[in-house]
C-alpha positions in Angstrom: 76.0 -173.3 18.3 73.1 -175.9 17.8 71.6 -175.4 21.5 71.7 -171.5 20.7 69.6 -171.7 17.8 67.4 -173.9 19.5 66.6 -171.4 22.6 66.6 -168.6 20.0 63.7 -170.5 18.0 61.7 -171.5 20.8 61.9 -168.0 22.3 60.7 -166.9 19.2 57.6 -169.0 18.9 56.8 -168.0 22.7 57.0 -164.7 22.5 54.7 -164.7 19.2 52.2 -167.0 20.9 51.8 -164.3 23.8 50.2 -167.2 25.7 50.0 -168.2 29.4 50.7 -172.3 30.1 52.1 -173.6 26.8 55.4 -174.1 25.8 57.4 -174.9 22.2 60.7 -177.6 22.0 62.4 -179.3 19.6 63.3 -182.7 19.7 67.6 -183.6 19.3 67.2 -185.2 15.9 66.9 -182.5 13.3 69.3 -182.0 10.2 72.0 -179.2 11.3 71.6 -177.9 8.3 68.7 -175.6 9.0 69.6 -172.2 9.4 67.1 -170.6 12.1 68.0 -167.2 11.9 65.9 -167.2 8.8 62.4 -168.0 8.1 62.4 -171.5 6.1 59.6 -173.4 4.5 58.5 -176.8 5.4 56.3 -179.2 4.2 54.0 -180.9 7.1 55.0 -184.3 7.0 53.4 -185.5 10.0 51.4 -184.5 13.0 51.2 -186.5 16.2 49.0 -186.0 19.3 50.1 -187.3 22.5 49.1 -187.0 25.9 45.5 -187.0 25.8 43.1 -189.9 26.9 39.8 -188.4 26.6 39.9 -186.6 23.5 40.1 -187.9 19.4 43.4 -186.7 18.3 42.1 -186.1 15.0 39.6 -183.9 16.2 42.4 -181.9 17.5 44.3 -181.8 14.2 41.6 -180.2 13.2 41.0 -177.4 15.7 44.8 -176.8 14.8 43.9 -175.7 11.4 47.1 -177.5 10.2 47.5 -180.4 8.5 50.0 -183.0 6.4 50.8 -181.4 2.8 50.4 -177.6 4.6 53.4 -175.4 4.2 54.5 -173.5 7.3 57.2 -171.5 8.5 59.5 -171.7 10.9 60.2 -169.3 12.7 56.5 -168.0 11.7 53.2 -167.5 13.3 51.5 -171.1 12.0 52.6 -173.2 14.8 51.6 -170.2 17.0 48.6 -169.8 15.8 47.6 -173.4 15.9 48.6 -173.2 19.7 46.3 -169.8 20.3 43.1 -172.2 18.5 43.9 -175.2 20.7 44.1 -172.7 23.8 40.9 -170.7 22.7 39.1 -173.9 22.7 39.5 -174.4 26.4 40.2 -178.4 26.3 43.4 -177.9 27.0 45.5 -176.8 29.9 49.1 -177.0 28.4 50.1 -177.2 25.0 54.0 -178.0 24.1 54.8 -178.4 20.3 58.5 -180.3 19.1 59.6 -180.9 16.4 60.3 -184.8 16.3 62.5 -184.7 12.4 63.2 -183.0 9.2 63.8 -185.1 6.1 64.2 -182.2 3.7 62.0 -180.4 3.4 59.7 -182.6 5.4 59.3 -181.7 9.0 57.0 -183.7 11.7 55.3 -182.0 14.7 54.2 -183.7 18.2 52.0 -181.9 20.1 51.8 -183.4 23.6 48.9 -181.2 25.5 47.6 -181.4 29.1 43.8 -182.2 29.2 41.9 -180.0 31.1 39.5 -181.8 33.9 36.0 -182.2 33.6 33.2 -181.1 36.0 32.0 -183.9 38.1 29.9 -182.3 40.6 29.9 -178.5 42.9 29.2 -179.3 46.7 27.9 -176.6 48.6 29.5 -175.7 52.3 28.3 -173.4 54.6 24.5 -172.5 53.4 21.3 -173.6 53.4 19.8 -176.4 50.9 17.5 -173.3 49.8 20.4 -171.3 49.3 21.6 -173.8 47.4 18.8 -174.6 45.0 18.7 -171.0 44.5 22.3 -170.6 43.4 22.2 -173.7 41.1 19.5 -171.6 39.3 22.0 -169.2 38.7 25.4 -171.1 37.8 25.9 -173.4 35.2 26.5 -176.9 37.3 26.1 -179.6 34.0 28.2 -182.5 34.9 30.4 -183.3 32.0 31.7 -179.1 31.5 35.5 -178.6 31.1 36.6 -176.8 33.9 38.6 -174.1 33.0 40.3 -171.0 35.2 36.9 -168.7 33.8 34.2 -171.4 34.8 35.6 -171.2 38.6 35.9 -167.6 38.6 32.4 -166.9 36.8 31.3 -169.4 39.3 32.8 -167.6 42.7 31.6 -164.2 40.8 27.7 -165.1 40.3 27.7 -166.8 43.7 29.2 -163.9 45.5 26.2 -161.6 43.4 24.1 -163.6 44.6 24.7 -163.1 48.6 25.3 -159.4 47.9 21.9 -159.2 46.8 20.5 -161.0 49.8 22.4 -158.0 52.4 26.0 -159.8 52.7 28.3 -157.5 51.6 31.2 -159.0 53.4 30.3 -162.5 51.9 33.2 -164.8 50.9 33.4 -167.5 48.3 36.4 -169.8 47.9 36.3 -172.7 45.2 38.7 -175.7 45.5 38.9 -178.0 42.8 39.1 -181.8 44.2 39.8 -185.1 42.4 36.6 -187.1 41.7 38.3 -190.9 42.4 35.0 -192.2 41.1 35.5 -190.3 37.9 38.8 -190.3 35.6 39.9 -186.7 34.8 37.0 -185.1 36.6 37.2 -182.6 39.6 34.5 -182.4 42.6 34.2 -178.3 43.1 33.5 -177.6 46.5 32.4 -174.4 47.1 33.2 -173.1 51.2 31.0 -169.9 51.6 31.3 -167.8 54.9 28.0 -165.1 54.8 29.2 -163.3 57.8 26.4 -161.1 59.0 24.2 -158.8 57.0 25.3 -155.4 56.4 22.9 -152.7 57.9 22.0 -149.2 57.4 23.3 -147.0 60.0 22.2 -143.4 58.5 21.1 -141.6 55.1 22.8 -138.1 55.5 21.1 -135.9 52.7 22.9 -132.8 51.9 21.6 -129.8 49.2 18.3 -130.5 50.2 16.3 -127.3 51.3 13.1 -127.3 49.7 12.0 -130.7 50.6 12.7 -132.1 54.4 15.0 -135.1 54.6 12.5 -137.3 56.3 10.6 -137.4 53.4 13.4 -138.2 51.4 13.6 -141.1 53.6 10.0 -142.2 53.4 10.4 -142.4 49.2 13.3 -144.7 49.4 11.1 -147.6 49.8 13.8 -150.5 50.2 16.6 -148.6 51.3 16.1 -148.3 55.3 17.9 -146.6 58.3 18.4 -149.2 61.6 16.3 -147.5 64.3 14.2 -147.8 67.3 11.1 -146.3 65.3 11.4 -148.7 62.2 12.0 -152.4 64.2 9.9 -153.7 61.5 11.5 -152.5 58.1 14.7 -153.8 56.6 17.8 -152.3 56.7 19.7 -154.6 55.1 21.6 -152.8 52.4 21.3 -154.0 48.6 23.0 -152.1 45.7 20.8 -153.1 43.4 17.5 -151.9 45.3 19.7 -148.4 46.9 20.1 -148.0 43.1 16.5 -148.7 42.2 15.5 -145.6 45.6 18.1 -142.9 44.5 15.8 -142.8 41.0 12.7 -142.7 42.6 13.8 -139.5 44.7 14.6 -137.7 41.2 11.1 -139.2 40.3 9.8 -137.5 43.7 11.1 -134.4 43.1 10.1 -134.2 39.7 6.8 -134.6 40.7 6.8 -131.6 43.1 8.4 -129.5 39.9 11.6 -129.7 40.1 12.3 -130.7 37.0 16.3 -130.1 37.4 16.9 -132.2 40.5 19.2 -134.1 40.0 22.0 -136.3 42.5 25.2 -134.7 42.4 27.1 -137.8 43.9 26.4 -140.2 46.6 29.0 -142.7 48.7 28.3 -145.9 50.7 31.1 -146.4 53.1 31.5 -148.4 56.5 30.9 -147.0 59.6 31.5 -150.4 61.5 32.2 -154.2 60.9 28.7 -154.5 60.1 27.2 -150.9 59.3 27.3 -148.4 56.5 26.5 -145.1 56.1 25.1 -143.4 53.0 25.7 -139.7 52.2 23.4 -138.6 48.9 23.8 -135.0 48.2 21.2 -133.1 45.7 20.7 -130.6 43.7 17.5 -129.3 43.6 17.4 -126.5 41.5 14.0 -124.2 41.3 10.4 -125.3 41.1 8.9 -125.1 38.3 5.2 -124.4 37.1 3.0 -125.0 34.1 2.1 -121.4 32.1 0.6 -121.6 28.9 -0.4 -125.0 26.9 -1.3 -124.4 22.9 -2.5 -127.5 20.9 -0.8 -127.7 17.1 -2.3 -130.3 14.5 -5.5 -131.3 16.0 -8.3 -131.1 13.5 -10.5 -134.0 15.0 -11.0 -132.2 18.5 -10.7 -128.7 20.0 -8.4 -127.5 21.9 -10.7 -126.9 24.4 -11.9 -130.3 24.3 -8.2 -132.1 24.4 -7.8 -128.9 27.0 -10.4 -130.6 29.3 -9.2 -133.9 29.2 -5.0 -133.3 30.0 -6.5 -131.3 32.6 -3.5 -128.7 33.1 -4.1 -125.1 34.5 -2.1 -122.4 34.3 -0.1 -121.9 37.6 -0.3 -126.1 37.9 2.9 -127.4 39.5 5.1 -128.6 36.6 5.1 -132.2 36.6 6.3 -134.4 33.8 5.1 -137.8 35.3 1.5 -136.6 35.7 1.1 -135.0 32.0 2.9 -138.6 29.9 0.3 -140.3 32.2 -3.1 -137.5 31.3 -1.5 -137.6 27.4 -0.2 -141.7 26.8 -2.3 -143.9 29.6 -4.1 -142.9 32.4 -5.3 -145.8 34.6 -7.4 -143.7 36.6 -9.4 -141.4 33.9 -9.5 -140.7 30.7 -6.1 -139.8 28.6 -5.4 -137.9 25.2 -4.4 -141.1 23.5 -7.6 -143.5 24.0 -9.4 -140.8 22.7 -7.9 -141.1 19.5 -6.8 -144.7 19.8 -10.3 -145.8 20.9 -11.6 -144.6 17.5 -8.9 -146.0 15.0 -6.4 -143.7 14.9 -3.5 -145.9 15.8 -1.0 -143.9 14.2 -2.1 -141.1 16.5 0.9 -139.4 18.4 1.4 -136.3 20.8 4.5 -134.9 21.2 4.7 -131.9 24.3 7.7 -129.3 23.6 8.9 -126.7 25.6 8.4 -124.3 24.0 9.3 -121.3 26.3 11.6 -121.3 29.3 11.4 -118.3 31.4 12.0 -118.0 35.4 10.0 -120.2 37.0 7.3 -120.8 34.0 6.9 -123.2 31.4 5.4 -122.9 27.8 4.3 -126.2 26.3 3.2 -126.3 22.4 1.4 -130.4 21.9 2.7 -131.2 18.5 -0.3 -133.7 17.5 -0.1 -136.0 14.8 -3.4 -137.6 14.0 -3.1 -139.7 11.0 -5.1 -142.1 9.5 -7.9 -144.6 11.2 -6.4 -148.2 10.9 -8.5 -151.1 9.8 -8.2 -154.5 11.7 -6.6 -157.0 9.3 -5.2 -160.0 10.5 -5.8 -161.7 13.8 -3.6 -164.6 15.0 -3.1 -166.7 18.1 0.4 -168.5 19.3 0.9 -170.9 22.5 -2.5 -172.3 22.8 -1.3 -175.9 23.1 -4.5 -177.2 24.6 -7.5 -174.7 24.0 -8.7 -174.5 20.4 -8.6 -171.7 18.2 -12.0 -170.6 18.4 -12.6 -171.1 22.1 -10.0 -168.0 22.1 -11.7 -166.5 19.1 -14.9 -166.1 20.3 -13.8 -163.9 23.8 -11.5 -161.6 21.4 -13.0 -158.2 20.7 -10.7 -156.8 18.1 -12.3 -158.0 14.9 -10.9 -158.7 11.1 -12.8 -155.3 9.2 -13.2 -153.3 12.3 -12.0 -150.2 13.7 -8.6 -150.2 16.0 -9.6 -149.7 19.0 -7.2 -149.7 22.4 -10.1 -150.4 24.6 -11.6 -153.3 22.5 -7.5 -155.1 23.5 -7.8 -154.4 27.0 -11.4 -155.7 27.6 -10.0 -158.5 25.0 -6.9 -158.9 27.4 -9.6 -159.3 30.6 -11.8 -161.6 28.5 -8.3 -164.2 28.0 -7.6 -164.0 31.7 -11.6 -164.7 33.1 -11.3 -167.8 31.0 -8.4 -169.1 33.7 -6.9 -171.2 31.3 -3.8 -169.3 30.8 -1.3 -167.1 32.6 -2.2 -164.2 33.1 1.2 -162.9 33.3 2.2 -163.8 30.1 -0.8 -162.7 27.9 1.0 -161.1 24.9 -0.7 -158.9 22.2 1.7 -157.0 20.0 -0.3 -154.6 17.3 1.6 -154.6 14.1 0.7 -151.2 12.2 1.3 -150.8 8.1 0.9 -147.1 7.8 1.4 -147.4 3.9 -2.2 -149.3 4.0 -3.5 -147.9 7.3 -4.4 -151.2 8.4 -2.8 -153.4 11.7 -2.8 -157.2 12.0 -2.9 -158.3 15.8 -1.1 -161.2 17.1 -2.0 -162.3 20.6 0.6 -165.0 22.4 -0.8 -166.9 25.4 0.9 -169.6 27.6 -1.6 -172.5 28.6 -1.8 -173.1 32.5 -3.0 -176.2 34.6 -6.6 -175.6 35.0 -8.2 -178.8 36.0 -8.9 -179.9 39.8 -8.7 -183.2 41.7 -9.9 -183.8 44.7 -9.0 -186.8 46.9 -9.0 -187.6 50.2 -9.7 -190.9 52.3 -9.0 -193.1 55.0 -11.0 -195.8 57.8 -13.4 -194.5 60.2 -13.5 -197.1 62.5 -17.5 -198.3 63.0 -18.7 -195.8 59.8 -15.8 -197.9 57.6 -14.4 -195.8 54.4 -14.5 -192.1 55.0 -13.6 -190.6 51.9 -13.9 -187.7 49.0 -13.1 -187.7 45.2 -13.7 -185.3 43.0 -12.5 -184.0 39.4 -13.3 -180.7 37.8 -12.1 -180.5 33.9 -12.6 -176.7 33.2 -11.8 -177.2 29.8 -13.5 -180.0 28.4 -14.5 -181.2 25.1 -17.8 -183.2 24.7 -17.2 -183.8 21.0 -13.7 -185.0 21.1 -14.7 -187.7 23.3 -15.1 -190.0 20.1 -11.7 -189.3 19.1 -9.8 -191.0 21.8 -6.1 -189.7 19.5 -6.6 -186.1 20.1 -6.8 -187.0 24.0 -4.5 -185.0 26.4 -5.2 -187.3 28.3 -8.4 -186.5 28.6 -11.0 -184.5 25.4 -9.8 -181.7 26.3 -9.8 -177.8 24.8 -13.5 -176.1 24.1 -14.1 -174.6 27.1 -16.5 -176.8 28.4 -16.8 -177.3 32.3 -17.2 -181.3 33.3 -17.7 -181.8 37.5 -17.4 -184.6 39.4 -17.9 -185.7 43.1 -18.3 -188.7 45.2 -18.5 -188.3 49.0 -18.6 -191.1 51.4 -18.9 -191.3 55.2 -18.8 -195.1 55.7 -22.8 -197.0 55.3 -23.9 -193.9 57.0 -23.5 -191.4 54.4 -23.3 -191.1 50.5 -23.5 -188.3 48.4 -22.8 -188.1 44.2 -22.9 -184.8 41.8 -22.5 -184.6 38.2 -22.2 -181.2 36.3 -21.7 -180.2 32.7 -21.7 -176.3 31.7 -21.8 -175.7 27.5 -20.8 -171.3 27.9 -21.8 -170.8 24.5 -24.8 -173.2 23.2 -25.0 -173.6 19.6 -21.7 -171.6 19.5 -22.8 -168.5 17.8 -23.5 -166.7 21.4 -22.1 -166.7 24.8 -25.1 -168.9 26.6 -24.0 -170.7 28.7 -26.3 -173.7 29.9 -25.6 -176.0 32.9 -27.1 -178.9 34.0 -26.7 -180.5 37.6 -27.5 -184.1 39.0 -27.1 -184.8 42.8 -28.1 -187.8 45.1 -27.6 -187.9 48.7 -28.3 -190.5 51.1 -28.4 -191.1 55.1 -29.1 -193.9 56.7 -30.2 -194.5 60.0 -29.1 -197.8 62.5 -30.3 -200.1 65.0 -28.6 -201.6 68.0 -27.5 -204.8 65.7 -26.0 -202.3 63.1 -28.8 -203.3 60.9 -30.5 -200.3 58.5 -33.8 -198.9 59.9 -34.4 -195.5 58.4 -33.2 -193.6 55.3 -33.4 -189.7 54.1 -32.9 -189.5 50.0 -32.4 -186.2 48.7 -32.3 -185.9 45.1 -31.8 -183.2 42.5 -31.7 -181.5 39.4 -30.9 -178.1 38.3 -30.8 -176.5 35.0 -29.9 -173.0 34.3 -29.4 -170.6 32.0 -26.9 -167.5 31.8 -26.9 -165.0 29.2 -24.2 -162.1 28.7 -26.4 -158.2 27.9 -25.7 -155.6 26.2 -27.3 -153.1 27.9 -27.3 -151.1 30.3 -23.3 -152.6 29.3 -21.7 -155.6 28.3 -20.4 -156.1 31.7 -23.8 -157.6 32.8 -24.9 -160.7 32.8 -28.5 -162.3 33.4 -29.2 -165.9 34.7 -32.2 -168.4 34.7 -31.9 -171.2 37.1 -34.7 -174.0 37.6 -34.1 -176.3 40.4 -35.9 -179.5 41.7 -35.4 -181.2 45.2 -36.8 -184.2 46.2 -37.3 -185.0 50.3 -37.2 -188.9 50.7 -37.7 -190.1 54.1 -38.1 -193.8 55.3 -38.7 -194.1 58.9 -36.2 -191.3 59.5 -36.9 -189.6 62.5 -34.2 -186.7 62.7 -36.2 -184.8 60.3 -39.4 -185.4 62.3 -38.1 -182.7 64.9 -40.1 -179.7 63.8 -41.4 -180.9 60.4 -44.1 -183.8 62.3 -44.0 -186.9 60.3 -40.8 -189.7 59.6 -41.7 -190.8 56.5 -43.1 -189.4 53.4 -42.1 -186.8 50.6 -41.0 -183.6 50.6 -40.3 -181.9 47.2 -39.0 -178.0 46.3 -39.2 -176.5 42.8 -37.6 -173.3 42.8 -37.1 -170.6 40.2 -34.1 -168.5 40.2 -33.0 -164.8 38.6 -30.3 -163.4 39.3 -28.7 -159.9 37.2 -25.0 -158.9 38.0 -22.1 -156.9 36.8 -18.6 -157.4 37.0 -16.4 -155.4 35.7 -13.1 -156.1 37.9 -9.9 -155.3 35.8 -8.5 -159.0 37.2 -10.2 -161.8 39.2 -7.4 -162.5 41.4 -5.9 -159.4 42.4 -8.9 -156.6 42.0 -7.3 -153.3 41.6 -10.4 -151.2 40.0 -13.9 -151.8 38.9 -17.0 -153.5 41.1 -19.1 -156.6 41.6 -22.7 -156.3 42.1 -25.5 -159.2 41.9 -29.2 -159.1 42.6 -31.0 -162.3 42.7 -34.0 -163.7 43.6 -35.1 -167.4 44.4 -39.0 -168.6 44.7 -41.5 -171.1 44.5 -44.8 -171.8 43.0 -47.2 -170.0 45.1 -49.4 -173.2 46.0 -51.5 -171.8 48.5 -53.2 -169.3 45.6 -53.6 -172.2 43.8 -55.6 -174.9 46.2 -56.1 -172.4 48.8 -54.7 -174.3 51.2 -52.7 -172.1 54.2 -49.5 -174.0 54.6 -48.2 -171.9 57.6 -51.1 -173.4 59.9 -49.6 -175.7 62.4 -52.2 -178.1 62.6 -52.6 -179.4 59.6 -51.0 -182.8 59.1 -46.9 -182.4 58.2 -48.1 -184.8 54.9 -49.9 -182.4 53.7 -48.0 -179.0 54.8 -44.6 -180.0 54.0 -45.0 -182.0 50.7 -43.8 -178.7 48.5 -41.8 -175.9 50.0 -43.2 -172.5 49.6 -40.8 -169.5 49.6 -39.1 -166.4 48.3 -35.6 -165.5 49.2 -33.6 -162.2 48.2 -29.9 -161.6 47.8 -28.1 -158.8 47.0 -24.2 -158.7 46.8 -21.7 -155.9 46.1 -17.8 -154.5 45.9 -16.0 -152.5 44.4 -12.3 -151.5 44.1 -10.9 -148.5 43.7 -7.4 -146.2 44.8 -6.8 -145.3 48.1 -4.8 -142.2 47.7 -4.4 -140.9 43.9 -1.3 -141.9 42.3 0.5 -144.8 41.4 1.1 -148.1 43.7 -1.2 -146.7 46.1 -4.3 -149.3 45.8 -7.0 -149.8 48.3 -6.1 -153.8 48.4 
């Protein structure tokens, strides 16, 4: 009778716990006078953990949620519940529960558990170290994790993703736990993948499709290629995720041509050998639609005629969606409805196109315009410049506390951030934060500094010449002033936009050369001047059959110059003074005598420099629009108007004709940028 009850209670408890890998017993000294076909109250007198090495015990009392003093029941869901919280925590991976005594009402619990093992390391088999690093990016591999059945299988999972991504559909991943013997209670993963080969594209088969051919169906699936003779150098690999990514822009496609109910009815990827698939995609195209008549509701700042002229639409226009969001919201290739409006304060500005009307193959639009109120600039505020100060970022923004909204003001603002090349460009963030109630916006831009400085170092033994060698530094944000504040160092005064160079070039005894520049872009700090001022020294010597010096050319110079950002004909152009001095030193240095007449002497240039240009590329790195044009112009003092001397006769002595340089050069630069074939992702570079 006392064994039944027992197996009756602990198939009670299991059944309640509805729990894979833990078990509940009773120990053979209990009072008999328990009567287990009823519920019964106890009192905890004791709880005892057992089993585990590398966890506290108390700690796992307490992720029980039982403890001495608590009243449970038995049969009753406490002990089961305590088991389902030791489970959920995944430390654990067996739980069995007995009951050691009952005095009374007293009753004492041992719970003897199985510690899971812990992650020691994964080891990779079968790919390469790339392949590797790349996966590691993916899954969680911190030493130290409890490995539990989901960690392998969320492992295997995100691996296999990975590979299926990459063109192996028939990719396997097996995972084998392995003892660490280096480790107590850890496990080595090793992970055993076989790739097999890459799956290809055998054919698209297109079905439904009438109106448009199916090889130029094929051409719009951009990633998603068939294996043939003609296309050697496309992929065919197949990737869901990119086949997924192609099926949309073939809706977008036809769309575009007016058929606005196009839509794909179903599609199937199935094998056609080991390592081939076949793609059937069939469409409905539906009719093709046109635009008919376009009425403008709720515009009192412009005409119709006026908004009419800019959307651009004409009665009889193929209908396509795409193209009128792009002429209404953001055209980058014209002007749209909304920087109209937004380009003059009216942030709250929207434009809503119904259709209206519906009838055969014709389309009735009514633009629902809501113009609001013009918004007032607030607030401005700047996040994530770590290095550059505040009002080196201040001072390129064109969105001002008191002024207008205006969309184009952010976008030149958003060029201005990127030209300084101190941040990246990618993650230039300005988020416009309207309060209709008080029509005014607060602007918050977000930048993410980027390494901007540039060393140069090179070196090594030339043999007769000795040290060959180049170093150079260029700090393109510098700070003059912080230099007396050695603590706000990073390492170096670093964050107001100043440009410091420096160069040192060696050639062994034969050759030296030194530069120094410093560029302030905006002196005094109210406008964007920038000044710079350039030091160089060369020298060359010249040697004799005992290695000992017997000639020497000095160069030496100084340039200063001036650059100033104008306003008209735009504020895309700039202008730029430049006064240079070169200095000719030459000691018994015949190389230069070739031509010029004399060995020794002086030789000095002072030239004058203006040079106009215009730049209004929308980036610096990747030009997709705008141009580049420069016009400049480089002379000398005309000496020969002044002593009337004619330095282009041959015969006079090379003293005297080459001691200042007389000239005028010209130099004109331009490109521009601009779409090959209208329409998006179709750019001449």
């Amino acid at each position: 009778m006392k064994s039944r009850y027992r197996l009756f209670l602990i198939l009670l408890l299991v059944a309640q716990t509805k729990l894979f890998g833990q078990s509940i017993d009773f120990g053979s000294t209990f009072s008999t006078e328990v009567d287990y076909t009823t519920p019964k109250e106890y009192t905890i007198g004791g709880i005892e953990i057992t089993g585990v090495k590398f966890l506290d015990p108390a700690a796992v009392i307490s992720l029980t949620n039982l403890k001495v003093g608590d009243m449970i029941s038995i049969p009753g869901d406490d002990i089961s519940n305590a088991i389902k919280k030791l489970w959920d925590q995944g430390l654990v991976g067996d739980v069995e529960v007995q009951i050691q005594r009952i005095e009374g009402t007293l009753i004492f619990l041992e719970f003897k558990l199985t510690e899971r093992p812990r992650l020691a390391a994964f080891e990779f088999h079968g790919i390469s170290k790339a392949q590797r690093e790349d996966i590691e990016g993916k899954v969680d591999v911190s030493r130290g994790r409890i490995v539990t059945d989901a960690l392998v299988k969320n492992a295997q999972k995100k691996i296999r993703e990975y590979f299926l991504e990459k063109g192996y559909l028939n990719a396997e991943v097996l995972i084998v736990p392995q003892k660490d013997t280096a480790l107590q209670n850890h496990v080595i993963l090793n992970v055993t993948v076989n790739k097999k080969s890459k799956v290809k594209i055998h054919r698209i088969n297109f079905s439904g499709v009438e109106e448009i051919p199916a090889k130029k169906l094929k051409k719009k699936m951009k990633k998603t290629k068939e294996k043939t003779l003609m296309n050697i150098f496309a992929s065919s690999k197949f990737i869901r995720k990119e086949y997924e990514s192609d099926k949309n822009s073939l809706i977008e496609f036809y769309n575009a041509k007016g058929y606005r109910d196009a839509v794909i009815v179903r599609d199937s990827v199935y094998r056609y050998k080991k390592n081939r698939v076949n793609i059937d995609i069939t469409i409905y195209e539906g009719k093709k639609y046109y635009f008919r008549n376009v009425i403008w509701k709720g515009n009192y700042l412009y005409t119709d005629a006026a908004l009419g002229e800019i959307l651009d639409v004409k009665k009889g226009d193929v209908y396509n969606y795409e193209a009128l969001e792009r002429k209404l919201n953001y055209n980058p290739n014209g002007p749209d409805i909304s920087s109209l409006y937004l380009d003059n304060g009216y942030l709250f500005f929207s434009v809503d196109p119904v259709e209206v009307l519906v009838e055969g193959d014709s389309i009735d639009l009514e633009m629902r315009v809501y113009e609001g109120g013009q918004a007032t600039i607030r607030n401005i505020t700047i996040a994530g410049n770590t290095k550059t100060h505040d009002h080196v970022i201040l001072r390129e923004i064109r969105t001002l506390p008191g002024a207008k909204f205006s969309r184009a003001d952010i976008i030149r603002t958003q060029r201005e951030l990127a030209t300084m090349n101190y941040f990246d460009n990618e993650q230039i963030g300005i988020n416009p934060v309207p309060d209709p109630r008080t029509e005014t916006v607060d602007i918050h831009y977000t930048v993410v500094e980027k390494p901007s400085d540039q060393i140069e170092l090179s070196g090594g033994w030339g043999g007769y010449y000795g040290f060959v060698g180049t170093l150079g530094v260029v700090f393109n944000n510098f700070s003059l002033r912080n230099i007396r504040y050695p603590k706000t160092w990073s390492p170096l005064p670093s964050g107001d936009g100043q440009r410091l160079s420096i160069r040192f070039q060696a050639n062994g005894r034969q050759y030296q050369s030194y530069s120094l520049s410093f560029t302030e872009p905006w002196l005094g700090g109210r406008k964007p001047n920038a000044l710079t001022v350039s030091l160089s020294k060369s020298v060359q010597h010249r040697f004799g059959n005992s290695n000992e010096t017997i000639g020497k050319l000095a160069v030496n110079g100084i340039t200063v110059s001036l650059g100033k950002r104008l306003k008209w004909p735009d504020d895309y152009f700039t202008a730029t003074y430049t006064a240079s001095f070169l200095q000719y030193v030459l000691d018994n240095y015949p190389f230069y005598s070739t031509g010029i007449g004399y060995s020794t002497g002086r030789t000095t240039s002072i030239s004058f420099n203006y040079t106009i240009a215009r730049n209004s590329l929308n980036d610096f790195q990747f030009p997709t629009r705008g141009s580049s044009m420069s016009l400049g112009v480089s002379l000398t003092p005309p000496y020969s108007f002044f002593d009337g001397i004619d330095y282009s006769n041959k015969n006079l002595d090379p003293a005297v004709r080459y001691r200042f340089m007389e000239y005028h050069k010209w130099l004109f630069d331009n490109s521009w940028f601009a779409t090959l074939v209208p329409g998006k992702k179709r750019n001449l570079v």
